[in-house]
Each structure stands twice: as structure tokens, then as C-alpha cells.
mmCIF file of the C-alpha atoms, coordinates in Angstrom:
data_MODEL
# 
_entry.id   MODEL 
# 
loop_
_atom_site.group_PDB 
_atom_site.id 
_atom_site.type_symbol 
_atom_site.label_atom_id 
_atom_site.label_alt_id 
_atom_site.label_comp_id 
_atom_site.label_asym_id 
_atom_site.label_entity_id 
_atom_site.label_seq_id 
_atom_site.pdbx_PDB_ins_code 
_atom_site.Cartn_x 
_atom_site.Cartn_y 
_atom_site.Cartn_z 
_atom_site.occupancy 
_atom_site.B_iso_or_equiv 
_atom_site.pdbx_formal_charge 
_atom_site.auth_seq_id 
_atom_site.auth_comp_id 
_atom_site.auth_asym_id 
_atom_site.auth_atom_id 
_atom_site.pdbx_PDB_model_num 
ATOM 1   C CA . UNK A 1 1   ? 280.012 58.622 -60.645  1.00 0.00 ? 1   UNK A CA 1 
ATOM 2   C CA . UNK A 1 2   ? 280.152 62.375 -61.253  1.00 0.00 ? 2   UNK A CA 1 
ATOM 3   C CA . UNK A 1 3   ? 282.223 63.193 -58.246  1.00 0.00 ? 3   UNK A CA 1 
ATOM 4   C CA . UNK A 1 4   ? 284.756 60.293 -59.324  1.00 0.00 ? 4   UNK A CA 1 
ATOM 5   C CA . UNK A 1 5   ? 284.785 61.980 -63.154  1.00 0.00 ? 5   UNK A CA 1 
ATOM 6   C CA . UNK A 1 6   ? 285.497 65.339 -61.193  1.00 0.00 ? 6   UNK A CA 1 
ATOM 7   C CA . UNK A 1 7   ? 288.402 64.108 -59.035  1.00 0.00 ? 7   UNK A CA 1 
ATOM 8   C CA . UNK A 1 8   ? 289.772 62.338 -62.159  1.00 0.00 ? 8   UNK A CA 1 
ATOM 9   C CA . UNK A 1 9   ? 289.308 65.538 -64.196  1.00 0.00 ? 9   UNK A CA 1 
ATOM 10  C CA . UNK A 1 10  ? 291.331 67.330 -61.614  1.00 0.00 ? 10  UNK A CA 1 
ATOM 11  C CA . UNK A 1 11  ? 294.067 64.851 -61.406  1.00 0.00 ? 11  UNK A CA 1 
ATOM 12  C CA . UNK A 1 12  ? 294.192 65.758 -65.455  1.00 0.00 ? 12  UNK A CA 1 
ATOM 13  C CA . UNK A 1 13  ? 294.438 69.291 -64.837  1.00 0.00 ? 13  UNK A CA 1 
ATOM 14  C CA . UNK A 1 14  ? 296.546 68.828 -62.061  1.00 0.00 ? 14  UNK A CA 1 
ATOM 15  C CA . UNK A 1 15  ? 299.134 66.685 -64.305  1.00 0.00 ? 15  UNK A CA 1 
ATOM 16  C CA . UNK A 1 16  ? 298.911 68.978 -66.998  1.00 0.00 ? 16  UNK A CA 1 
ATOM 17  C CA . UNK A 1 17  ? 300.113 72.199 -64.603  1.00 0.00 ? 17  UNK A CA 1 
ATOM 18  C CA . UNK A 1 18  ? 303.270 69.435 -63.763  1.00 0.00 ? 18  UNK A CA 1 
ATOM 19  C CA . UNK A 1 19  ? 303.929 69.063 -67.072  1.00 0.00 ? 19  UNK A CA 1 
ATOM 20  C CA . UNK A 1 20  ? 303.703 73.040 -68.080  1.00 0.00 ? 20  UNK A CA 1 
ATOM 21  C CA . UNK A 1 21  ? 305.760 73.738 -64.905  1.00 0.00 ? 21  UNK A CA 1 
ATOM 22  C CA . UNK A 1 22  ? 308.452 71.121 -66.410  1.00 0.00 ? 22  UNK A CA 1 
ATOM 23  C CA . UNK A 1 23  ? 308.155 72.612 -69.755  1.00 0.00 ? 23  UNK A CA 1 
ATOM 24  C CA . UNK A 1 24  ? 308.834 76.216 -68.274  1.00 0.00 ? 24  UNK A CA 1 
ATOM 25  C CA . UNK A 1 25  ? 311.256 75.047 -66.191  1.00 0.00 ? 25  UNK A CA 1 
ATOM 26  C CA . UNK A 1 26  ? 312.885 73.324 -69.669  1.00 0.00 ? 26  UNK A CA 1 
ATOM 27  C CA . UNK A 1 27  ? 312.562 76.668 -71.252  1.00 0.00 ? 27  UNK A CA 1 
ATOM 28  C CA . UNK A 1 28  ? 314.330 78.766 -68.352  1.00 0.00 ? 28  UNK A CA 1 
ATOM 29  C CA . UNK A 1 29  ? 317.122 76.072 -68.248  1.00 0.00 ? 29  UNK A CA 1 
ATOM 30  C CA . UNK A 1 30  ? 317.377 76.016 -72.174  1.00 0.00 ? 30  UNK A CA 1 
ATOM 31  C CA . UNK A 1 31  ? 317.758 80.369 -71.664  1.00 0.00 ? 31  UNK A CA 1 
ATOM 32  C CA . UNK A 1 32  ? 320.310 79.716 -69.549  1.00 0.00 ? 32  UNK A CA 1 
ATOM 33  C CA . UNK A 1 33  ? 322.345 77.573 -71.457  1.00 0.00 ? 33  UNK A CA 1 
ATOM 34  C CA . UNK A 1 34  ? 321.801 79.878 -74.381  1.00 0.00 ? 34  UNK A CA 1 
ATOM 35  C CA . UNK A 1 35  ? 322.884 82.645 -72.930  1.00 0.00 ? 35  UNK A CA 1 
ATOM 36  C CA . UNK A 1 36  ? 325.851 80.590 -71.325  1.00 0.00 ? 36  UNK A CA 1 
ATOM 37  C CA . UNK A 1 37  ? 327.285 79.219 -74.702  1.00 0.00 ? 37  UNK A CA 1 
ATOM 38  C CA . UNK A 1 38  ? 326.910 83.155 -76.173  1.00 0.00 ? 38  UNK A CA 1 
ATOM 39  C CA . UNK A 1 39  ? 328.493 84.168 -73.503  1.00 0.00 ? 39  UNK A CA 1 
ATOM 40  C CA . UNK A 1 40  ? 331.960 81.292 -73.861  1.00 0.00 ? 40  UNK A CA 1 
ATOM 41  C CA . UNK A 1 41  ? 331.373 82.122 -77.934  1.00 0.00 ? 41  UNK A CA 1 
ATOM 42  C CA . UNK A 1 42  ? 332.001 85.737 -77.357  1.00 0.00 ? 42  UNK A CA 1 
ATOM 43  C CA . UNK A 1 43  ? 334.881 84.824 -74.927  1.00 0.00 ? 43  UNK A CA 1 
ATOM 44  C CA . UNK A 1 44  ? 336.093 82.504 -77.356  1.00 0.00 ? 44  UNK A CA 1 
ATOM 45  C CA . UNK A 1 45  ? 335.885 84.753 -80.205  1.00 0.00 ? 45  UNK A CA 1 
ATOM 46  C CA . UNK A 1 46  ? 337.673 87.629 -78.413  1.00 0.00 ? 46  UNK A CA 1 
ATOM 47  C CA . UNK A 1 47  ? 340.606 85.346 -77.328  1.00 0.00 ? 47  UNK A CA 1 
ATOM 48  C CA . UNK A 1 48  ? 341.217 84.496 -80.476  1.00 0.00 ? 48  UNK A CA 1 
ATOM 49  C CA . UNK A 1 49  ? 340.977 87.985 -82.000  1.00 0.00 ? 49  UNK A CA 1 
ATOM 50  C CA . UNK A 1 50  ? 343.747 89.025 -79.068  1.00 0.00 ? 50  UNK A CA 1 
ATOM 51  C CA . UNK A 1 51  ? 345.761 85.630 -80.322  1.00 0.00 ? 51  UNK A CA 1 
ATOM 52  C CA . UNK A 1 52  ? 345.892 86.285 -83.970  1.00 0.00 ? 52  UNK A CA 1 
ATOM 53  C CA . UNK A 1 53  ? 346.547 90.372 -83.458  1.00 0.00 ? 53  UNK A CA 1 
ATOM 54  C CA . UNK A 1 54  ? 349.700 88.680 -81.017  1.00 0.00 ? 54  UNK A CA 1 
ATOM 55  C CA . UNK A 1 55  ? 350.609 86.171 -83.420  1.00 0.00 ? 55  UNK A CA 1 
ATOM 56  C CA . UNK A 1 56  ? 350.227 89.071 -86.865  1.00 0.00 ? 56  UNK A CA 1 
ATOM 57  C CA . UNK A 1 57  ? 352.059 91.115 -84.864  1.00 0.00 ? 57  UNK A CA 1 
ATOM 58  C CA . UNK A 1 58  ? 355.143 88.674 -83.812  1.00 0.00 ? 58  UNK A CA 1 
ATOM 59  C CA . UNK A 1 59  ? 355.342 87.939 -87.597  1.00 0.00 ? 59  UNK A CA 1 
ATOM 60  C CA . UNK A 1 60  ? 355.307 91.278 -88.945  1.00 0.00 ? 60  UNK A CA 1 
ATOM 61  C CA . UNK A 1 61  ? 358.528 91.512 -86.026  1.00 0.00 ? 61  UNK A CA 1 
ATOM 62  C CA . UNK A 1 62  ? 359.911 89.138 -87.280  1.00 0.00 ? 62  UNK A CA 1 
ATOM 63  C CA . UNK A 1 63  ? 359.608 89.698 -91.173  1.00 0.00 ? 63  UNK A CA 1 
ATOM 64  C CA . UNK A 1 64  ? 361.083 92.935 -90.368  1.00 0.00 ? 64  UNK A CA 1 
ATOM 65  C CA . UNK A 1 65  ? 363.906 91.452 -88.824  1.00 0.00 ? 65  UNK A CA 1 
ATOM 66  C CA . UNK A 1 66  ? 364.819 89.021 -91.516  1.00 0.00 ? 66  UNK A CA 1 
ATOM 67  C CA . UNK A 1 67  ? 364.378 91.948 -93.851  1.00 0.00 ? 67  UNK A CA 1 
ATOM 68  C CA . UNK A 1 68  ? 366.785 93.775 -91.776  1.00 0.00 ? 68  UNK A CA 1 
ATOM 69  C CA . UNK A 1 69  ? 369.364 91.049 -91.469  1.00 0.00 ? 69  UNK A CA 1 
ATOM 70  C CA . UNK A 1 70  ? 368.738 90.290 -94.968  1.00 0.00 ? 70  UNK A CA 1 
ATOM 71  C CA . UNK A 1 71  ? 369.449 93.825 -96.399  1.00 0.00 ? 71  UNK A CA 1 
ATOM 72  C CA . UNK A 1 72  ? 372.493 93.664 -93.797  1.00 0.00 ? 72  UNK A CA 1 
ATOM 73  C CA . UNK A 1 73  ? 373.784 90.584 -95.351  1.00 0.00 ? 73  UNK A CA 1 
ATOM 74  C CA . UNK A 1 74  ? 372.833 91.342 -98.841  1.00 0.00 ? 74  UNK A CA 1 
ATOM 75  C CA . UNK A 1 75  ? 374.661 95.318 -98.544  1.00 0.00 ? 75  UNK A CA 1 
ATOM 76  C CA . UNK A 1 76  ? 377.907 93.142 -97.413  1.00 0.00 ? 76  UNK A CA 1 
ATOM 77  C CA . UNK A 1 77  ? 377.956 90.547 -100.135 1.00 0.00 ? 77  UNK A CA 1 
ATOM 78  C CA . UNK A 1 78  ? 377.620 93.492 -102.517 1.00 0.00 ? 78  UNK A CA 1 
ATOM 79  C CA . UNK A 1 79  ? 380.663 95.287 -100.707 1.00 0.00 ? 79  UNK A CA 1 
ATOM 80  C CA . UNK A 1 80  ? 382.712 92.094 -100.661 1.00 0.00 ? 80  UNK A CA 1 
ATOM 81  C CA . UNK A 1 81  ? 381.949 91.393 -104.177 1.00 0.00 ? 81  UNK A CA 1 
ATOM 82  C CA . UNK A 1 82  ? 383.053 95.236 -105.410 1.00 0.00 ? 82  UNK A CA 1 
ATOM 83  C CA . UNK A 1 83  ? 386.312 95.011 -103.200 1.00 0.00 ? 83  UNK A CA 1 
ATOM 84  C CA . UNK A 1 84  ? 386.773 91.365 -104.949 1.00 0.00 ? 84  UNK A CA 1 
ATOM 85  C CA . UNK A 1 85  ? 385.970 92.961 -109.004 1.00 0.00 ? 85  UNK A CA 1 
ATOM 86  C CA . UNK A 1 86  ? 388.127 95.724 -107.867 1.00 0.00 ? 86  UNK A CA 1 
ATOM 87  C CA . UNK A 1 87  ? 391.065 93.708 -106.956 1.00 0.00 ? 87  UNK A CA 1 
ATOM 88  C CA . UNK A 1 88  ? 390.239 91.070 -110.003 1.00 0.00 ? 88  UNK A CA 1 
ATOM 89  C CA . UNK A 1 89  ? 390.529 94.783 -112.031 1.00 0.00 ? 89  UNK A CA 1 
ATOM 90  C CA . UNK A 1 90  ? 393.317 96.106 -110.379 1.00 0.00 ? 90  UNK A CA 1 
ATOM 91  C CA . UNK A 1 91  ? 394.939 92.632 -110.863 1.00 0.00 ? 91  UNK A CA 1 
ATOM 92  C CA . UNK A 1 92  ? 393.865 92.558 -114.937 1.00 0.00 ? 92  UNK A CA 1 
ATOM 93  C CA . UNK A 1 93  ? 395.590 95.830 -114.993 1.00 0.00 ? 93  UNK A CA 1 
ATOM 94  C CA . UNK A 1 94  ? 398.989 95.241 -113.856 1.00 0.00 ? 94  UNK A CA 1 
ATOM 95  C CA . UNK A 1 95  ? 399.212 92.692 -115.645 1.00 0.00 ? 95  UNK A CA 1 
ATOM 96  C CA . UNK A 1 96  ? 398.058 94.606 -118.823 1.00 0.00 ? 96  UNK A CA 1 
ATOM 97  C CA . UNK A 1 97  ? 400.318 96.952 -117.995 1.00 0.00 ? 97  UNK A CA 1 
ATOM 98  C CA . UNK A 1 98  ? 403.285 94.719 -117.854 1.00 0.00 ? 98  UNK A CA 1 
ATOM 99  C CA . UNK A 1 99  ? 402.652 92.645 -120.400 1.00 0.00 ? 99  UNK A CA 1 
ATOM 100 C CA . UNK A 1 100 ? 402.556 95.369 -122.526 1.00 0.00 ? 100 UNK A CA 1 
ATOM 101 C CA . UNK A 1 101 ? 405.790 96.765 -121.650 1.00 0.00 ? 101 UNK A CA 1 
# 
């Protein structure tokens, strides 16, 4: 009776070390994939820093650009539009001029 208690007591122990060993083993996978997904995060996190830098960067280009243009077009309309008031002037004048004669 005591010798069966014994071998059933050992088959106990010998279960529990099983389940301890699949507990560790758990634990090492569950480091693994902790240190995995840290590992894409960080990855993930620095791709998108180098992405939005690109992207901020490409826009301030192209702000700059349509500034430029902008000022470009905006300088010309204001030339055209002194040559035209100039003329208009010009035009008022002459006939100013002979209308008063």
C-alpha cells in the first residue's frame, strides 16, 4: 500500500516538473514574442518618423514653390495692372487735354 502511495506520489511530482517545464517554456516563448513585437514597434515607429520627416519635408518644397510662383504671378498682375492705370491715365489725359482746348 505504501509503495503504491510512493509511486503515485512520484507520478505527482513527476507531472508537476511537466507542467513547470511547460510553464517555463510558456514564459521563454512569451520573452520572445515580447521582445519580437518591441523590436517591429521600434521598426515601425522609426519608419514612420523617416515617412513624416519625407512627407514635412516634400510639403515645405512645395509650399515654397507655390509661394514662389505665387509672388511670381502676383509681382506680374501688379505690373500689368500699373502699365494698364498708366495707359487708363495717359488716356484721361489726352483727352483732358483736348477737350480743354
Amino acid at each position: 500500500s505504501s509503495g503504491i502511495n510512493a509511486e503515485y506520489g512520484l507520478q505527482y511530482f513527476n507531472t508537476t516538473t511537466i507542467i513547470l517545464q511547460y510553464f517555463n517554456t510558456t514564459t521563454i516563448i512569451l520573452q520572445y514574442f515580447n521582445t519580437t513585437t518591441t523590436t517591429i514597434l521600434q521598426r515601425i515607429s522609426a519608419t514612420t518618423a523617416t515617412i513624416l520627416q519625407r512627407i514635412s519635408a516634400t510639403t515645405a518644397t512645395i509650399l515654397q514653390r507655390i509661394s514662389a510662383t505665387t509672388a511670381t504671378i502676383l509681382q506680374r498682375i501688379s505690373a500689368t495692372t500699373a502699365t494698364i492705370l498708366q495707359r487708363i491715365s495717359a488716356t484721361t489725359g489726352t483727352i483732358r487735354h483736348s477737350t480743354a482746348r
